[in-house]
SEMAR-797839 format. One record per residue: residue number from 1; residue in three letters; x, y, z of N, C-alpha, C in turn. Coordinates in Angstrom, 2 decimals. Example, Ala and Ser with C-alpha at 12.3 -4.5 7.8 and 13.67 -1.06 7.14 Angstrom:
<atom><n>1</n><res>ALA</res><n_px>13.19</n_px><n_py>-5.69</n_py><n_pz>7.80</n_pz><ca_px>12.30</ca_px><ca_py>-4.50</ca_py><ca_pz>7.80</ca_pz><c_px>13.20</c_px><c_py>-3.30</c_py><c_pz>7.80</c_pz></atom>
<atom><n>2</n><res>SER</res><n_px>12.85</n_px><n_py>-2.25</n_py><n_pz>7.08</n_pz><ca_px>13.67</ca_px><ca_py>-1.06</ca_py><ca_pz>7.14</ca_pz><c_px>12.90</c_px><c_py>0.03</c_py><c_pz>7.87</c_pz></atom>
//
This chain:
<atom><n>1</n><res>UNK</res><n_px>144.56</n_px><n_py>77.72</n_py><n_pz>106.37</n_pz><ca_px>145.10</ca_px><ca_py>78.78</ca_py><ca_pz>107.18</ca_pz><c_px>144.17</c_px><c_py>79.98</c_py><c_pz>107.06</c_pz></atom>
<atom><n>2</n><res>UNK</res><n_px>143.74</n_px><n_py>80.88</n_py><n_pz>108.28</n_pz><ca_px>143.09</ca_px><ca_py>81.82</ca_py><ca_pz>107.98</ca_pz><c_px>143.94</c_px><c_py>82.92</c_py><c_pz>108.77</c_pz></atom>
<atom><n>3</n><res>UNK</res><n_px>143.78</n_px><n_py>84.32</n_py><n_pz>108.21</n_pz><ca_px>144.71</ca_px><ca_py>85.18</ca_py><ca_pz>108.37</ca_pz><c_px>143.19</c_px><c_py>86.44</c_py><c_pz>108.55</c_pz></atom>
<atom><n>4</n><res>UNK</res><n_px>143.66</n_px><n_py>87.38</n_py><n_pz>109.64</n_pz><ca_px>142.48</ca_px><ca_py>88.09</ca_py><ca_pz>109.64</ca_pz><c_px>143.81</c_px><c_py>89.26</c_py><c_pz>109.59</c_pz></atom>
<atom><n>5</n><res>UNK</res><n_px>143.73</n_px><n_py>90.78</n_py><n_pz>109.06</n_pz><ca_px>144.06</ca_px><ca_py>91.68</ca_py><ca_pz>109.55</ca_pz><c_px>143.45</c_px><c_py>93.09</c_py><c_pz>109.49</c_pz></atom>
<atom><n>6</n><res>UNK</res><n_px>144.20</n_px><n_py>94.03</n_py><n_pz>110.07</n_pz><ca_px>143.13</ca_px><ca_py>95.36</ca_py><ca_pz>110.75</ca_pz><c_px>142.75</c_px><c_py>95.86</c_py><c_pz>109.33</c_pz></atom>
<atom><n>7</n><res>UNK</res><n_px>143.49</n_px><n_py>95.74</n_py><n_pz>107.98</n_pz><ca_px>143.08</ca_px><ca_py>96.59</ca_py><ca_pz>107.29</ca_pz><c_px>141.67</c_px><c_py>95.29</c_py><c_pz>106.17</c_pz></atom>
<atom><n>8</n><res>UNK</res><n_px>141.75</n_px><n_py>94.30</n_py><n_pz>106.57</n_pz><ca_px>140.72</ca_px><ca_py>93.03</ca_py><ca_pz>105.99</ca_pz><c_px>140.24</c_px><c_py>92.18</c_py><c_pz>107.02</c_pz></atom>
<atom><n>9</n><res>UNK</res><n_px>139.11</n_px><n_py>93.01</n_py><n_pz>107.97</n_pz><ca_px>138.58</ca_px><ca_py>91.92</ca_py><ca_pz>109.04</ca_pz><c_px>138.40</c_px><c_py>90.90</c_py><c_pz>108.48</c_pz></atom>
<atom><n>10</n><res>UNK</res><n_px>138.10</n_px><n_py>90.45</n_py><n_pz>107.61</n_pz><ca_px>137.22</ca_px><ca_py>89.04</ca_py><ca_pz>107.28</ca_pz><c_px>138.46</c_px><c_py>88.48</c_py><c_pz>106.38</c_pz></atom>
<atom><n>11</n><res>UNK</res><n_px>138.22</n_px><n_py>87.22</n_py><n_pz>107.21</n_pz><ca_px>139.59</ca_px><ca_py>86.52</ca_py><ca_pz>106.87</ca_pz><c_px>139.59</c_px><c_py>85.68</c_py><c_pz>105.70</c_pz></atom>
<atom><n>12</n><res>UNK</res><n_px>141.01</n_px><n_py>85.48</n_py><n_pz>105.36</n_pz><ca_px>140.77</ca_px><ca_py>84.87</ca_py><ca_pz>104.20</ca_pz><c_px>141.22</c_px><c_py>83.50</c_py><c_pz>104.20</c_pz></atom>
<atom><n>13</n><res>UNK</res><n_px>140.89</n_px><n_py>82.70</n_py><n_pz>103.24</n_pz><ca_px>141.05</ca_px><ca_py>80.97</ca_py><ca_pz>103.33</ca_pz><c_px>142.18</c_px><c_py>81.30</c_py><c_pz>102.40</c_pz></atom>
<atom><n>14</n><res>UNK</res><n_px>143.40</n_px><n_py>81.07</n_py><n_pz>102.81</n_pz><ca_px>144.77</ca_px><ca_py>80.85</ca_py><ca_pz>101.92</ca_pz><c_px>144.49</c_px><c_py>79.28</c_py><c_pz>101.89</c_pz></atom>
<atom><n>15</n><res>UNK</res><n_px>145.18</n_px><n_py>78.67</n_py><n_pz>100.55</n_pz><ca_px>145.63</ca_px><ca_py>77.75</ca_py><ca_pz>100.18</ca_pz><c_px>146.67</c_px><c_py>76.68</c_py><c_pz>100.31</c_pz></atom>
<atom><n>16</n><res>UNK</res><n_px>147.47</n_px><n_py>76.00</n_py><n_pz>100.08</n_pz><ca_px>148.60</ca_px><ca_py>75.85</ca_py><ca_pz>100.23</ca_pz><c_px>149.07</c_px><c_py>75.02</c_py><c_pz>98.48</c_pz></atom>
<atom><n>17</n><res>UNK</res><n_px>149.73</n_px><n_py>76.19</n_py><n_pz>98.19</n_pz><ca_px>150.30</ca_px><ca_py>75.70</ca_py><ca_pz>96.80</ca_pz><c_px>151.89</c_px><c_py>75.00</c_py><c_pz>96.67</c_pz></atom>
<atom><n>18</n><res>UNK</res><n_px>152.13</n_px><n_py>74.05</n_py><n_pz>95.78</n_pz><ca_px>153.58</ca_px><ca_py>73.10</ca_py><ca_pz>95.77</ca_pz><c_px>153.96</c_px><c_py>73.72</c_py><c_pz>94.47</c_pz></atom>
<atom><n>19</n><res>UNK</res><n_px>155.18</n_px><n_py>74.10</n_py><n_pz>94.40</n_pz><ca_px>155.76</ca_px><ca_py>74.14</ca_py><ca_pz>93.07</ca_pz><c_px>157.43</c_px><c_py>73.79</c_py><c_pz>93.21</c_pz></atom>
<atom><n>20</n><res>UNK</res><n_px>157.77</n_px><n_py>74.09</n_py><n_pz>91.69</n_pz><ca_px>159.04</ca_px><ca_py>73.71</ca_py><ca_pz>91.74</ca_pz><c_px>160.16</c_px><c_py>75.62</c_py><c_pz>91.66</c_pz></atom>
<atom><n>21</n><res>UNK</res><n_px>160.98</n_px><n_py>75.78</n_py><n_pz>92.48</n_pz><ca_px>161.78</ca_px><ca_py>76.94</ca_py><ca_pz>92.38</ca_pz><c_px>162.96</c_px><c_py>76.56</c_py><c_pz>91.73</c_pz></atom>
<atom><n>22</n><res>UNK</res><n_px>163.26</n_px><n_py>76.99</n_py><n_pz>90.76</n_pz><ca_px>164.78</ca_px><ca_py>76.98</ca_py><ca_pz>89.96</ca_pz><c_px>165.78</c_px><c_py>78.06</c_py><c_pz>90.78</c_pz></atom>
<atom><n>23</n><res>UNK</res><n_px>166.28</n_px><n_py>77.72</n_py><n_pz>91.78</n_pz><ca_px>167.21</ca_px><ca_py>78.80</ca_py><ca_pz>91.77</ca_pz><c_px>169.10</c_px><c_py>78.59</c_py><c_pz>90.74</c_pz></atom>
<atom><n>24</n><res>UNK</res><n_px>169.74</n_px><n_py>79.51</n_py><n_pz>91.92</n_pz><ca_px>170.79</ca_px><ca_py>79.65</ca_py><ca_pz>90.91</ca_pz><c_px>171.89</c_px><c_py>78.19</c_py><c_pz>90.23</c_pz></atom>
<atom><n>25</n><res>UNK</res><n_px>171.55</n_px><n_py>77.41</n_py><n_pz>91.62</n_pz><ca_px>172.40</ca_px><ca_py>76.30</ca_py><ca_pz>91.05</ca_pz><c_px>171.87</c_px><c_py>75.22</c_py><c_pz>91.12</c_pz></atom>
<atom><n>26</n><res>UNK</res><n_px>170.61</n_px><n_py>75.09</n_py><n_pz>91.43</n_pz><ca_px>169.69</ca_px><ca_py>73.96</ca_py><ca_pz>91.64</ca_pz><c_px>167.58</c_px><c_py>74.29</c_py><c_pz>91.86</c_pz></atom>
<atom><n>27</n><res>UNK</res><n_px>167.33</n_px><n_py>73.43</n_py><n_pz>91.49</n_pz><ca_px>166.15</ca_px><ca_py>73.39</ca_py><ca_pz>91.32</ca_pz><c_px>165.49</c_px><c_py>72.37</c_py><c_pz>92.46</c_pz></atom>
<atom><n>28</n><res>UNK</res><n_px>164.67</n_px><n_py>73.45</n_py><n_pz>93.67</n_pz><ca_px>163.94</ca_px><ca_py>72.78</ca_py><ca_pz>94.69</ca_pz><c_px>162.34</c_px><c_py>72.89</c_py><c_pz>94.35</c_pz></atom>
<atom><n>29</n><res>UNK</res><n_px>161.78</n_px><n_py>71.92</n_py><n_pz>95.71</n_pz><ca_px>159.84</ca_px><ca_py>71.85</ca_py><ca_pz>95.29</ca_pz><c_px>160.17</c_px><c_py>72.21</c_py><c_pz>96.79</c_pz></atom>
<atom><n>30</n><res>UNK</res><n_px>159.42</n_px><n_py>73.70</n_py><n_pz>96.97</n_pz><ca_px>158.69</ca_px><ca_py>73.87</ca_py><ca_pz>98.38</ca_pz><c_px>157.39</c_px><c_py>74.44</c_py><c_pz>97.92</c_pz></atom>
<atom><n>31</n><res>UNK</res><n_px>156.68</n_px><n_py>74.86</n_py><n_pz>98.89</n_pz><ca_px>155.44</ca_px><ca_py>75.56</ca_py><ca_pz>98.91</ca_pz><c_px>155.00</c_px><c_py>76.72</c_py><c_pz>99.64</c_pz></atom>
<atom><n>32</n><res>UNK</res><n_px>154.07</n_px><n_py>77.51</n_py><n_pz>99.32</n_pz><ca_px>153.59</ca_px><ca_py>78.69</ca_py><ca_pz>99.98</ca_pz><c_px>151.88</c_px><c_py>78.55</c_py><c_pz>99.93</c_pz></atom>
<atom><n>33</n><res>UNK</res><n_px>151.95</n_px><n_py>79.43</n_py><n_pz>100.92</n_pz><ca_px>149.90</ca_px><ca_py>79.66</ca_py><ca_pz>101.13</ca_pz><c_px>149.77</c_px><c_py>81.33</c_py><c_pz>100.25</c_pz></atom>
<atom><n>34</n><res>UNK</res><n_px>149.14</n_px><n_py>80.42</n_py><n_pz>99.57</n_pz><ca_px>148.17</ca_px><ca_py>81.88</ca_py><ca_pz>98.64</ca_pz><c_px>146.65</c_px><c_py>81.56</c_py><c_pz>98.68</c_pz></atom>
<atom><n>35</n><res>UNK</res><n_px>145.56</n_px><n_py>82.68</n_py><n_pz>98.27</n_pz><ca_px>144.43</ca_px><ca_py>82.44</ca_py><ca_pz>98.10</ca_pz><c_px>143.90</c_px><c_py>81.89</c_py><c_pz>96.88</c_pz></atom>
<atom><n>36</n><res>UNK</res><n_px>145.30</n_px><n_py>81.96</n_py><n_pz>95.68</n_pz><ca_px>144.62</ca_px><ca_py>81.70</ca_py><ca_pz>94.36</ca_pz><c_px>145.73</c_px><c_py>81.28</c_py><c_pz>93.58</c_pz></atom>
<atom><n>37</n><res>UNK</res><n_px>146.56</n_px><n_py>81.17</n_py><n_pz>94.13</n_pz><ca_px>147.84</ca_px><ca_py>80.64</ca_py><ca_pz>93.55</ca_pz><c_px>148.38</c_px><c_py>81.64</c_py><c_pz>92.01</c_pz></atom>
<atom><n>38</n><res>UNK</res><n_px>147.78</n_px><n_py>82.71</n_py><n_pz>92.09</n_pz><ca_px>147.93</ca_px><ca_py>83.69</ca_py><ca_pz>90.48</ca_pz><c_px>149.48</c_px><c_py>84.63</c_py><c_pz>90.89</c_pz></atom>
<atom><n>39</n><res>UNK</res><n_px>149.47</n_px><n_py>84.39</n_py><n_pz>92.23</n_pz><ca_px>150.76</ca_px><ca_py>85.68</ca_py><ca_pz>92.78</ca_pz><c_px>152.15</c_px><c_py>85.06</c_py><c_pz>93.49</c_pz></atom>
<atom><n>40</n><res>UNK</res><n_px>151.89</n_px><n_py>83.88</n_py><n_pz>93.07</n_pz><ca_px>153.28</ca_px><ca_py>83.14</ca_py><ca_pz>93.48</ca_pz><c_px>154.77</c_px><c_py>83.30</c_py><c_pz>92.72</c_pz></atom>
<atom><n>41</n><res>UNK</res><n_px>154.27</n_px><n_py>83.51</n_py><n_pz>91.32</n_pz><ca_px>155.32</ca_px><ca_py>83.65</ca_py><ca_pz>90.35</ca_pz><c_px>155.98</c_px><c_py>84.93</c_py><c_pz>90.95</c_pz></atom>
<atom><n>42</n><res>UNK</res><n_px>155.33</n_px><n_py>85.87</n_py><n_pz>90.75</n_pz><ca_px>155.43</ca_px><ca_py>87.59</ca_py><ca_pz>91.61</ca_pz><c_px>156.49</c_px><c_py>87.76</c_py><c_pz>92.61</c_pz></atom>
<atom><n>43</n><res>UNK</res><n_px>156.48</n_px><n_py>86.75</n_py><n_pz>93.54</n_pz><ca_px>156.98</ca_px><ca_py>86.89</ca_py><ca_pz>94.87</ca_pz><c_px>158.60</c_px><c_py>86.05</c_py><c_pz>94.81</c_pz></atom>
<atom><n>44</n><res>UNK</res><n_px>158.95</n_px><n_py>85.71</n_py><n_pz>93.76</n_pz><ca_px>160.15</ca_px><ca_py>85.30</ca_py><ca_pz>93.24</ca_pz><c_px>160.61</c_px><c_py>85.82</c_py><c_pz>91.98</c_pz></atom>
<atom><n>45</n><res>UNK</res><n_px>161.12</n_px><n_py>86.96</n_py><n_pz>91.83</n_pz><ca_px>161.21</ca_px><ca_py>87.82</ca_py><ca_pz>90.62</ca_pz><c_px>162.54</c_px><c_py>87.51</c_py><c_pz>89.79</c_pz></atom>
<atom><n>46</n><res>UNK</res><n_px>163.27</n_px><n_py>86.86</n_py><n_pz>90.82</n_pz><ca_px>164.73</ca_px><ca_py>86.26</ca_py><ca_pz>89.80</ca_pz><c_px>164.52</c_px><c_py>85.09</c_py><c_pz>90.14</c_pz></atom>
<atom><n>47</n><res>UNK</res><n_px>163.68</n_px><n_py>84.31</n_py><n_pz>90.28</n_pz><ca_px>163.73</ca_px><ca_py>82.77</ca_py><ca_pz>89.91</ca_pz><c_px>162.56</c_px><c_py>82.58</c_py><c_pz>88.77</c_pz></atom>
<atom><n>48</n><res>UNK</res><n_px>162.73</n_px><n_py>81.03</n_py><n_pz>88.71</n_pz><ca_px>161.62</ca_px><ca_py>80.51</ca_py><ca_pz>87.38</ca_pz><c_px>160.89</c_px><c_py>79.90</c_py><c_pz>88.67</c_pz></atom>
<atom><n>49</n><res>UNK</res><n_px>159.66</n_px><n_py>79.77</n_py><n_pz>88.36</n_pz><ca_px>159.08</ca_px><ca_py>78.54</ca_py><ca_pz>89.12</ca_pz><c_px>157.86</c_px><c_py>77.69</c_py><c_pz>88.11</c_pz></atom>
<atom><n>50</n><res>UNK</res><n_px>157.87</n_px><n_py>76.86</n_py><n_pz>88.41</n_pz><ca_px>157.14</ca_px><ca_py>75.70</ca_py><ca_pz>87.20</ca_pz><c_px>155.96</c_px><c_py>74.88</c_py><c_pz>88.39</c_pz></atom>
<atom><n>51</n><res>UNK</res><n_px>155.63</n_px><n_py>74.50</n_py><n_pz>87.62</n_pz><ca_px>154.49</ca_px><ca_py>73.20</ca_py><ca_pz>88.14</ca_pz><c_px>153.69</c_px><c_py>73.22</c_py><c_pz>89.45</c_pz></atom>
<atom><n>52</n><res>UNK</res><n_px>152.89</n_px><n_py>74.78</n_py><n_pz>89.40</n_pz><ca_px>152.28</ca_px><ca_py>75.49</ca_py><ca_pz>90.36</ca_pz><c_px>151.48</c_px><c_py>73.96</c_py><c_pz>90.90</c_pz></atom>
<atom><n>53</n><res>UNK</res><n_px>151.20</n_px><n_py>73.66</n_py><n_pz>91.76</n_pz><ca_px>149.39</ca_px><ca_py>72.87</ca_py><ca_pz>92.27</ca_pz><c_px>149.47</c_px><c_py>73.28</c_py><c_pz>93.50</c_pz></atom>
<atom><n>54</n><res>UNK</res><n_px>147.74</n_px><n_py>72.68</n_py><n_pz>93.95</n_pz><ca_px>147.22</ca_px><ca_py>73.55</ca_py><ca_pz>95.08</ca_pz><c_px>147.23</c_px><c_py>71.79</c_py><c_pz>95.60</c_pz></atom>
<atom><n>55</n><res>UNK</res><n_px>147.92</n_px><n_py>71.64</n_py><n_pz>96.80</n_pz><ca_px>148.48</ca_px><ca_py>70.76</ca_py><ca_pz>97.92</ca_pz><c_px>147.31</c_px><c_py>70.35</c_py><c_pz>99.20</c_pz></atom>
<atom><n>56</n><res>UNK</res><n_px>147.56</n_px><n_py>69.34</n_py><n_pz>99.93</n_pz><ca_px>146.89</ca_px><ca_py>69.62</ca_py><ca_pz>101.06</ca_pz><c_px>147.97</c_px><c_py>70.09</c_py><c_pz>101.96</c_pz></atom>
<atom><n>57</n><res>UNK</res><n_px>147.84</n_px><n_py>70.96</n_py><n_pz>102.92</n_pz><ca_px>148.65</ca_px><ca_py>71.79</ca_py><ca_pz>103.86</ca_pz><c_px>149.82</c_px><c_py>71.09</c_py><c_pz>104.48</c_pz></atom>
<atom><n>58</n><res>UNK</res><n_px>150.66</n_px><n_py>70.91</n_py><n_pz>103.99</n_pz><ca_px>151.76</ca_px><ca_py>69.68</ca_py><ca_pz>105.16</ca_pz><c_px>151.89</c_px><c_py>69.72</c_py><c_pz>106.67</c_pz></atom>
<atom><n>59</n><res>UNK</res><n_px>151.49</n_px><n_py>71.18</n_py><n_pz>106.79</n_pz><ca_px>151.83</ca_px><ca_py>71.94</ca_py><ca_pz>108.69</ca_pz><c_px>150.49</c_px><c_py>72.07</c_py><c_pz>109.20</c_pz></atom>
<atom><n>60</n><res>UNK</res><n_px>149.34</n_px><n_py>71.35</n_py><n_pz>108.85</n_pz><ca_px>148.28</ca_px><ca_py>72.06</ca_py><ca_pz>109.12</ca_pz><c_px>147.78</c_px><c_py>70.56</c_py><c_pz>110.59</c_pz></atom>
<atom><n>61</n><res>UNK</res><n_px>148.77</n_px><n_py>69.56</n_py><n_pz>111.13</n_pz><ca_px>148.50</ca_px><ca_py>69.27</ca_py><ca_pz>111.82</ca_pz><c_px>150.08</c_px><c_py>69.30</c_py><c_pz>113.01</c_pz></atom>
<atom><n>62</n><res>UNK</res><n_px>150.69</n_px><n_py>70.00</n_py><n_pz>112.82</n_pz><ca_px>151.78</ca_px><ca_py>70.20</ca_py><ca_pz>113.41</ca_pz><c_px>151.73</c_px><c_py>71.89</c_py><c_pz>114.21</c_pz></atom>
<atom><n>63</n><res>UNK</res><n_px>152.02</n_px><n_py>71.61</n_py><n_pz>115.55</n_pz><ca_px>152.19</ca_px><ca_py>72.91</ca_py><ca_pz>116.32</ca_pz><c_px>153.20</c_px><c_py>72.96</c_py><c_pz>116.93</c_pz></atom>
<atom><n>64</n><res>UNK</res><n_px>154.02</n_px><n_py>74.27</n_py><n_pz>116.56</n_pz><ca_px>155.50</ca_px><ca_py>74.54</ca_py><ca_pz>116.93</ca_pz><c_px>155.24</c_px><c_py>75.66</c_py><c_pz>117.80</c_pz></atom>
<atom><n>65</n><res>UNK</res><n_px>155.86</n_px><n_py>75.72</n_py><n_pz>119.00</n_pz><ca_px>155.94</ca_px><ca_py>76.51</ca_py><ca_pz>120.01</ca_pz><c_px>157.50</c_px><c_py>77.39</c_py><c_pz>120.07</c_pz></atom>
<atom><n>66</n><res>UNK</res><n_px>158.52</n_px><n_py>76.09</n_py><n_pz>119.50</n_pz><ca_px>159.69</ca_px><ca_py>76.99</ca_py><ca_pz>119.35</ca_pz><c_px>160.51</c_px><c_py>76.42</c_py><c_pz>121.17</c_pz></atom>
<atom><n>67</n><res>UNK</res><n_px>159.88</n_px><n_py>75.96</n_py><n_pz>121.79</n_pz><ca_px>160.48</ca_px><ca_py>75.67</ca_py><ca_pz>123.26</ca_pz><c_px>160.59</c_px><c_py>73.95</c_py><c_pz>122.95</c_pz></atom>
<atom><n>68</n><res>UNK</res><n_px>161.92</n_px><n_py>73.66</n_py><n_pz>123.32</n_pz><ca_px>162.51</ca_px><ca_py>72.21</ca_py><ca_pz>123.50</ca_pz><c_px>162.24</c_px><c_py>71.90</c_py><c_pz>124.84</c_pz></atom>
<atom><n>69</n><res>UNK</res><n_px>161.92</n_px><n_py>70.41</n_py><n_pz>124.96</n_pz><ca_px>162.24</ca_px><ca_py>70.16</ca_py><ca_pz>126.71</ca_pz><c_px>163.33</c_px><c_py>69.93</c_py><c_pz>127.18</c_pz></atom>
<atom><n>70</n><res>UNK</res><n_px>163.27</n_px><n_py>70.48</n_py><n_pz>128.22</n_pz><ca_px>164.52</ca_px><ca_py>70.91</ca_py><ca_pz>128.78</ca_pz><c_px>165.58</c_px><c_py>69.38</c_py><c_pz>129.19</c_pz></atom>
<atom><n>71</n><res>UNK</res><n_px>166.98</n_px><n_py>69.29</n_py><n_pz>128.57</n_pz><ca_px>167.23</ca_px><ca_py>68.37</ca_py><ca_pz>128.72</ca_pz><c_px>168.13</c_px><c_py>68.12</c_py><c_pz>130.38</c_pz></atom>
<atom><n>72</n><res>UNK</res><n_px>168.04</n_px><n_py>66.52</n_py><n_pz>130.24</n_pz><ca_px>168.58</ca_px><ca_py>66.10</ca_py><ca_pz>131.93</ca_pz><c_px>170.25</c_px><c_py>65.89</c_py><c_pz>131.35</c_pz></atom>
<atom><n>73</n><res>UNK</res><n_px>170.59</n_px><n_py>66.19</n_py><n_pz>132.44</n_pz><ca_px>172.14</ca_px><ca_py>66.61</ca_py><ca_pz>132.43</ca_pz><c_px>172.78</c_px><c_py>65.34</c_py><c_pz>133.96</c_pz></atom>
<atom><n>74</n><res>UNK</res><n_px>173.15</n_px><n_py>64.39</n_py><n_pz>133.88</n_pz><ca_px>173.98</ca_px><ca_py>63.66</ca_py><ca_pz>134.90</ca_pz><c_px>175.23</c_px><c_py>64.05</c_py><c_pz>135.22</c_pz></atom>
<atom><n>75</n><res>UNK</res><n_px>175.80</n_px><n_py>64.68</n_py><n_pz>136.60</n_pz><ca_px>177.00</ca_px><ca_py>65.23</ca_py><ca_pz>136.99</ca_pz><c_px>178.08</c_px><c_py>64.37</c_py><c_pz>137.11</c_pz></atom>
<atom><n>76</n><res>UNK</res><n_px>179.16</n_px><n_py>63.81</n_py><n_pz>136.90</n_pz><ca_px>180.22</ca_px><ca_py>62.94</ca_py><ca_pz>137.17</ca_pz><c_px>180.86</c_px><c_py>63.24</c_py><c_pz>138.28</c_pz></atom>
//
């Protein structure tokens, strides 16, 4: 993923890191894009998270537009 913005023209190569999130009543594995995986813990300040690794991208061949096709409707 590359991310350019006004205050960092030059974009940066984020990552895509897998870990595990402990929340309050259960413990899930999702992932986030970081550049270095050092600021993930950070960004969840009341959870634990364990078993940081750097992933290959799961979405990086999938494109979502957000528009369904429009479905056919038969009149009775």
């Amino acid at each position: 993923m590359v991310i350019k913005t006004a205050e960092n023209p030059k974009p940066s190569q984020q990552k895509c890191w897998e870990f595990n999130l402990k929340l309050e009543n259960k413990t899930i594995k999702t992932f986030v894009y970081s550049d270095t995986g050092k600021d993930i813990e950070s960004r969840f300040p009341n959870n634990t998270v364990t078993n940081i690794k750097e992933i290959t991208d799961p979405l990086k061949d999938v494109a979502e537009t957000g528009w369904k096709p429009k479905e056919k409707y038969a009149y009775k």
